[in-house]
Backbone as CSV, one residue per row, in Angstrom:
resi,resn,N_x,N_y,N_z,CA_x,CA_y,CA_z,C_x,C_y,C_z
1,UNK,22.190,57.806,49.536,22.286,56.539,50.259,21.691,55.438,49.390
2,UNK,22.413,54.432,49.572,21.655,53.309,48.506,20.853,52.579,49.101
3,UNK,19.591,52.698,49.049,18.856,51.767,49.833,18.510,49.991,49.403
4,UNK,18.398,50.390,48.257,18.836,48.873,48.067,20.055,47.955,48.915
5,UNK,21.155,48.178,48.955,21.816,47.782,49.947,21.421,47.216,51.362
6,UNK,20.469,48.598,52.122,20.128,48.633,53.292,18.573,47.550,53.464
7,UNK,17.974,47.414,52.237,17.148,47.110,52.610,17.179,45.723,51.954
8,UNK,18.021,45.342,50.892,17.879,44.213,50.551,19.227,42.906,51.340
9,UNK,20.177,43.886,51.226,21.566,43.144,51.361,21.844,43.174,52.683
10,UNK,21.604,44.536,53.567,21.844,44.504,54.999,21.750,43.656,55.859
11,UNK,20.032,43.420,55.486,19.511,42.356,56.683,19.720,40.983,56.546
12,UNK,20.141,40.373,54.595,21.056,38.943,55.298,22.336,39.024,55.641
13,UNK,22.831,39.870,55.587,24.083,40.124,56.316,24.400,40.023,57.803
14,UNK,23.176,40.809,58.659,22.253,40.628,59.668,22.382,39.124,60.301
15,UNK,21.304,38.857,59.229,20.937,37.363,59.895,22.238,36.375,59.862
16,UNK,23.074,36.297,59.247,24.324,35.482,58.882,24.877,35.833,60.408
17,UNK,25.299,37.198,60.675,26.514,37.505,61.325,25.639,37.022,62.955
18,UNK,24.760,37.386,62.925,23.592,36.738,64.333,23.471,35.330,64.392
19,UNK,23.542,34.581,63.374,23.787,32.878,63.123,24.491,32.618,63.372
20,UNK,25.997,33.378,62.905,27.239,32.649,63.602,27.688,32.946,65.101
21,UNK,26.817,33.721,65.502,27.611,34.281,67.206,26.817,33.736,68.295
22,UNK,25.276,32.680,67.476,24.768,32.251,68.377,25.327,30.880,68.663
23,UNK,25.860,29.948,67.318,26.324,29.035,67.142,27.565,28.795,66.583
24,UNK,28.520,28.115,66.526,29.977,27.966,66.019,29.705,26.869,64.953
25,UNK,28.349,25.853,65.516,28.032,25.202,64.444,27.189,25.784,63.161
26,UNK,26.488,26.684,63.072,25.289,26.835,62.502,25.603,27.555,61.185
27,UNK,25.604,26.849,60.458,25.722,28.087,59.181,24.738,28.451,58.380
28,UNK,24.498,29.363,57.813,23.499,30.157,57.181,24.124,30.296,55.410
29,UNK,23.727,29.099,54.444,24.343,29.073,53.077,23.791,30.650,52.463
30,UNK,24.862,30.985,51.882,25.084,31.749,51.120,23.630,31.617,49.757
31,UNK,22.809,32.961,49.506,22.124,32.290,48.606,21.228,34.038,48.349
32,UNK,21.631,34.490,47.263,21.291,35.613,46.264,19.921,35.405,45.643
33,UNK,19.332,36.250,45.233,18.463,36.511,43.882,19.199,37.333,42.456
34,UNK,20.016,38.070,42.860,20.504,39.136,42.080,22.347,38.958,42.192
35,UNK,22.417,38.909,40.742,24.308,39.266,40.643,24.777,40.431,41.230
36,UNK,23.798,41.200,41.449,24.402,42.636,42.171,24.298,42.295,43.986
37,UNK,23.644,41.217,44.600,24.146,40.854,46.077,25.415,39.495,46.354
38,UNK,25.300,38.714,45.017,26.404,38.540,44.863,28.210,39.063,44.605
39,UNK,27.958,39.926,43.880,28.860,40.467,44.325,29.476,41.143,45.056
40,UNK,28.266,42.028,46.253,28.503,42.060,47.837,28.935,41.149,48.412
41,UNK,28.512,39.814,48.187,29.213,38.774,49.273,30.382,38.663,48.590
42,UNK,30.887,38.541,47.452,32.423,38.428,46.813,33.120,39.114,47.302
43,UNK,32.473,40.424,47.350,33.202,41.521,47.940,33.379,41.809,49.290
44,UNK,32.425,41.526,50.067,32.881,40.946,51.642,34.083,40.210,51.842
45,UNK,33.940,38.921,50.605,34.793,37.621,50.879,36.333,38.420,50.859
46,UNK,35.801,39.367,49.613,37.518,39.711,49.651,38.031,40.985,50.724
47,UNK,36.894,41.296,51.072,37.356,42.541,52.583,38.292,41.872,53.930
48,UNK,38.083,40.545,53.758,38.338,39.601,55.372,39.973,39.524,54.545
49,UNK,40.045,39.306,53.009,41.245,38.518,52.535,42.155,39.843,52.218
50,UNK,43.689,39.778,51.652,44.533,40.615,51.334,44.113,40.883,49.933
51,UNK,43.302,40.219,48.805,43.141,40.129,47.479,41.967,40.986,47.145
52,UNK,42.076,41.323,45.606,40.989,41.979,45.400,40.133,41.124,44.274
53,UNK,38.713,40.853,43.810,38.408,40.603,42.760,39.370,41.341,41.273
54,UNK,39.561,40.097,40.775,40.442,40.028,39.687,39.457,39.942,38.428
55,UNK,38.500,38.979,38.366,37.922,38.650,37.277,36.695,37.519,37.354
56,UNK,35.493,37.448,36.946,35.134,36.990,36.626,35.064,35.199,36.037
57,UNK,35.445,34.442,36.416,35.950,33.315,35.794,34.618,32.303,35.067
58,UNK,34.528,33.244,33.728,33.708,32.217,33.000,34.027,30.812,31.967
59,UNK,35.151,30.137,32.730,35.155,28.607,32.795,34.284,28.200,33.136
60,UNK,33.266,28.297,33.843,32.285,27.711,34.720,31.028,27.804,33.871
61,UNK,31.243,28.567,33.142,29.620,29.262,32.720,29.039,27.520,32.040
62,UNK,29.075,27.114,31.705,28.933,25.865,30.836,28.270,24.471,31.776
63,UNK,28.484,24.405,33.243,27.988,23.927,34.160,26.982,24.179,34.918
64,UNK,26.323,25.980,34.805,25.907,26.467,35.412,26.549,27.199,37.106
65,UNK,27.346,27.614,36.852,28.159,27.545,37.651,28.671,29.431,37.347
66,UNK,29.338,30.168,38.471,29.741,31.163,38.478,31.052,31.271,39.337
67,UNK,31.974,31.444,38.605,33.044,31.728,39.453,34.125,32.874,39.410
68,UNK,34.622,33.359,40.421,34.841,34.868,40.878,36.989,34.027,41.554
69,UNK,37.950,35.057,40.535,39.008,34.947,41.455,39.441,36.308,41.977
70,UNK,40.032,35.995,43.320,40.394,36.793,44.226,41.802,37.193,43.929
71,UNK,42.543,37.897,43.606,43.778,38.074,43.431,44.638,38.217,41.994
72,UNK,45.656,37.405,42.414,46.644,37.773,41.006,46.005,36.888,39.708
73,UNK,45.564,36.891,38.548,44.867,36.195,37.745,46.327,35.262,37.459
74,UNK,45.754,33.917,37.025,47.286,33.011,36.746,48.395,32.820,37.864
75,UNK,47.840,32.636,38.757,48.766,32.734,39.853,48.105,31.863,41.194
76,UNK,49.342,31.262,41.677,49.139,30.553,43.181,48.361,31.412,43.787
77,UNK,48.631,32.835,44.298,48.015,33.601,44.716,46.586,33.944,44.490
78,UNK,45.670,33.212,44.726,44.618,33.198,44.130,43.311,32.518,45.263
79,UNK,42.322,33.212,45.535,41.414,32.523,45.790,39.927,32.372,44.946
80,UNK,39.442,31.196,44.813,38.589,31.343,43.983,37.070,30.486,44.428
81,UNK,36.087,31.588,44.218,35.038,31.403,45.034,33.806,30.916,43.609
82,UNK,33.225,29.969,44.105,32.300,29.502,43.156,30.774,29.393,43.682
83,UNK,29.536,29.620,42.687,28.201,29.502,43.264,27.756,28.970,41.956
84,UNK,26.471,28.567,42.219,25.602,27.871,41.331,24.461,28.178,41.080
85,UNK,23.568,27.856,40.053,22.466,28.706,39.386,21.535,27.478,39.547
86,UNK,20.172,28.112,39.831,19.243,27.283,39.992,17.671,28.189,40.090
87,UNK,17.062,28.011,39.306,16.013,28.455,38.599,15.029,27.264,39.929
88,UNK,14.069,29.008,40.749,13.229,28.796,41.300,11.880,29.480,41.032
89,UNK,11.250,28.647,41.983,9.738,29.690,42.020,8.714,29.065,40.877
90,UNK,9.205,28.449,39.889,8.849,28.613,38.565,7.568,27.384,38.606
91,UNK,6.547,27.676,37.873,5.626,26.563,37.541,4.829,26.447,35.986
92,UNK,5.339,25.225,35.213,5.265,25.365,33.829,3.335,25.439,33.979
93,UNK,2.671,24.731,34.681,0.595,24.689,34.756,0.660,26.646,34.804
94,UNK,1.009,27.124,35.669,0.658,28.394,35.835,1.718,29.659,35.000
95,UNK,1.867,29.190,33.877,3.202,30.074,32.807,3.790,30.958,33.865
96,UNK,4.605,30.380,34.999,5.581,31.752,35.830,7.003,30.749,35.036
97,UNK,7.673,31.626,34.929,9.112,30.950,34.218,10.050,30.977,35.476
98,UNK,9.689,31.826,36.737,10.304,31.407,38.251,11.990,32.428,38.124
99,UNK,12.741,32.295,39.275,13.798,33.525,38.850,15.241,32.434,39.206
100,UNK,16.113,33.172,38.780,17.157,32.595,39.486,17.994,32.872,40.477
101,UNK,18.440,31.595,41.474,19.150,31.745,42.723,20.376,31.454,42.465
102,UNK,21.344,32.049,43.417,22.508,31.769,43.463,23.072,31.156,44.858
103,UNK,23.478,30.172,44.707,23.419,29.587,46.009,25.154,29.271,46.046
104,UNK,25.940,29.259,46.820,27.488,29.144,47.335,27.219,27.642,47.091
105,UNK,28.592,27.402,46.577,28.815,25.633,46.289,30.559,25.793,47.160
106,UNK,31.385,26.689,46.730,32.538,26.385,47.078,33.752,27.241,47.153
107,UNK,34.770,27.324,48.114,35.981,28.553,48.299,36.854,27.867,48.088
108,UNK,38.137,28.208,47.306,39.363,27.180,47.226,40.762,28.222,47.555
109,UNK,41.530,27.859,48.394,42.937,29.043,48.198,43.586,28.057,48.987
110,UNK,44.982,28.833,49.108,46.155,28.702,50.428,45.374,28.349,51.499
111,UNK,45.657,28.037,52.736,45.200,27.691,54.083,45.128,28.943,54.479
112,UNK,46.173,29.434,54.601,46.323,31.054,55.636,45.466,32.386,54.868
113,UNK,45.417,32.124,53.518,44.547,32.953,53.058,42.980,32.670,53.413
114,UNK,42.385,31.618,53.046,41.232,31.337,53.429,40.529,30.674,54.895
115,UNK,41.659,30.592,55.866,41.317,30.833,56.901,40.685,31.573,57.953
116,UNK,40.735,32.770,57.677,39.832,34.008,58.241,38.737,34.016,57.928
117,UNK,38.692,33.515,56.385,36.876,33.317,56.356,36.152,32.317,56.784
118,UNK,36.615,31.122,57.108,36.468,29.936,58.081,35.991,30.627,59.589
119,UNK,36.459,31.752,59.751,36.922,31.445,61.118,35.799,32.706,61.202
120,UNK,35.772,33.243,60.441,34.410,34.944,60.522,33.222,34.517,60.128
121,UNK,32.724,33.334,59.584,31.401,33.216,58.390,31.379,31.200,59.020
122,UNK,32.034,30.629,59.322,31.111,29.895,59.686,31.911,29.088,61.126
123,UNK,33.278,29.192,61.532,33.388,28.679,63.370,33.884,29.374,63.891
124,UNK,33.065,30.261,64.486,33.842,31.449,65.099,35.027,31.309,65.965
125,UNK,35.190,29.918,66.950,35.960,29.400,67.528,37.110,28.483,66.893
126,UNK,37.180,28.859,65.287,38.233,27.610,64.876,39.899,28.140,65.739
127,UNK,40.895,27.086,65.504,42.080,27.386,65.788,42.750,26.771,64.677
128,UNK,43.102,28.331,64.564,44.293,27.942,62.847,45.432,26.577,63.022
129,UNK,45.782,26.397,64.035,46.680,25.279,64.088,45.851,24.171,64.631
130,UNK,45.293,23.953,65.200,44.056,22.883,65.559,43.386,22.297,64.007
131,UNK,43.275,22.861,63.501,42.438,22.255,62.058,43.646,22.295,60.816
132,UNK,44.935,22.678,60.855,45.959,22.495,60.243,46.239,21.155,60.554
133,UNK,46.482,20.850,61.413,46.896,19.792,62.278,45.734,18.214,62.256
134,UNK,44.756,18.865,61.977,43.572,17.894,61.969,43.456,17.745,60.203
135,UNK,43.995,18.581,59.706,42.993,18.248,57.973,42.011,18.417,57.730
136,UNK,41.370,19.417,58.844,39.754,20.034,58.513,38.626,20.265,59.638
137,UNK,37.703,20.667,59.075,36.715,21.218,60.309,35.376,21.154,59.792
138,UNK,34.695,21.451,60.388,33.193,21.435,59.326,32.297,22.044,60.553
139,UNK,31.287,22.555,59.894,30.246,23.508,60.326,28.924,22.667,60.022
140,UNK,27.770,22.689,60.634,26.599,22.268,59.860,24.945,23.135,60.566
141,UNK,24.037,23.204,59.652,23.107,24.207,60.049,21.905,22.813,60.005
142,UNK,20.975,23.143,60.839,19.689,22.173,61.231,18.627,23.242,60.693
143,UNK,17.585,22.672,59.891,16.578,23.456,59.373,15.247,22.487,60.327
144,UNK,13.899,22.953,60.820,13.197,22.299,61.042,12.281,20.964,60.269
145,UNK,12.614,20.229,60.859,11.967,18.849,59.924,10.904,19.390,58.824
146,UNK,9.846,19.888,58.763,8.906,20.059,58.166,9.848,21.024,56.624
147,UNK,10.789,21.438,56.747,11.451,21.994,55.794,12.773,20.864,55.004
148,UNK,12.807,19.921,55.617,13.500,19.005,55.268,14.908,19.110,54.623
149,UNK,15.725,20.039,55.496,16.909,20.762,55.092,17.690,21.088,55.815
150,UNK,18.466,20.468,55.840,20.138,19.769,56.661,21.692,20.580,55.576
151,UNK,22.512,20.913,56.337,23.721,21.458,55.351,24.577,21.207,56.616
152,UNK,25.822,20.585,55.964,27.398,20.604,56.535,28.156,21.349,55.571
153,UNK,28.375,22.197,56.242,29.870,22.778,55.112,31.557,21.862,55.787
154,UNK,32.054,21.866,54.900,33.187,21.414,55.040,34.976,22.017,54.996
155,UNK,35.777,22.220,55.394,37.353,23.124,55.200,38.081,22.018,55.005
156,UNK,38.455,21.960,54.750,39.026,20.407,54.415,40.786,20.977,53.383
157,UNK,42.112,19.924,53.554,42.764,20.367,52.497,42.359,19.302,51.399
158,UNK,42.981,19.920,50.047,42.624,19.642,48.971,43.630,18.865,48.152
159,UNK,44.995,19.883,48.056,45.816,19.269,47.814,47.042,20.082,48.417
160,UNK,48.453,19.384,48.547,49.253,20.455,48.769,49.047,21.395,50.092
161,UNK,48.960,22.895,49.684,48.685,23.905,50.885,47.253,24.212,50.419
162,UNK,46.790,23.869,49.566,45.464,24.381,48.927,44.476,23.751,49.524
163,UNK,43.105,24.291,50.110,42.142,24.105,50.762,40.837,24.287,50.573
164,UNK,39.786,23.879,50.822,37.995,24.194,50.132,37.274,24.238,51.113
165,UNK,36.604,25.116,51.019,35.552,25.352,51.716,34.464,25.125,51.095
166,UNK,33.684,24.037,51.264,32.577,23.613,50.486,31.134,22.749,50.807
């Protein structure tokens, strides 16, 4: 049994799926220590979708940036999920060099492909033709003042049939 899984990855999995069933608004950002729970959530992302991780997409690497496509490489068929790197913890007075986070910046595909994950991970109540019809939806999570941390995610189209979740 892998306990790492159970004991590291389970319980935000946990807390996410308990965030969204208490609220339709509330989202819980996506946010790793390790490339190995990242790619659990990639791999979630692609359990909800018909696609499988294809590759790695280090275009990004140069921004700080990580990005993962879902599907046929070179192809419409494609969803492509991006996160961002950001070096915490760290304090140059006390030599800790601090670790890095991976925090979700953004989902891009078809509508009908990336709709299910809209609709499982952050409004449990969306309606696929209700937000077709509207040009978007958005989610947002309230952190307590003293933490000073507010997030709207956004579904929005992009261009065409192509859409972001971001």
């Amino acid at each position: 049994m892998n306990y790492y899984f159970i004991g590291k990855v389970f319980p935000i999995f946990i807390v996410l799926i308990c965030s969204f069933i208490v609220s339709q608004s509330q989202v819980v950002p996506v946010r790793t220590k390790s490339i190995e729970e990242l790619y659990t959530v990639v791999d979630s992302i692609a359990a909800i979708t018909k696609y499988k991780l294809a590759k790695i997409d280090t275009s990004y690497s140069q921004r700080d940036l990580i990005g993962f496509k879902l599907g046929k490489v070179n192809s419409a068929d494609t969803i492509t999920v991006l996160f961002f790197k950001t070096k915490e913890g760290g304090n140059v007075s006390l030599e800790r060099s601090g670790y890095l986070m991976y925090n979700f910046k953004e989902l891009s595909g078809r509508y009908l492909d990336i709709f299910p994950i809209w609709k499982k991970y952050f409004n449990t109540s969306a309606n696929l033709e209700v937000i077709a019809n509207n040009g978007g939806d958005y989610a947002r999570d309230y952190k307590p003042k003293e933490e000073g941390w507010y997030s709207r995610i956004n579904f929005r189209k992009s261009y065409k049939n192509y859409w972001v979740i971001k």
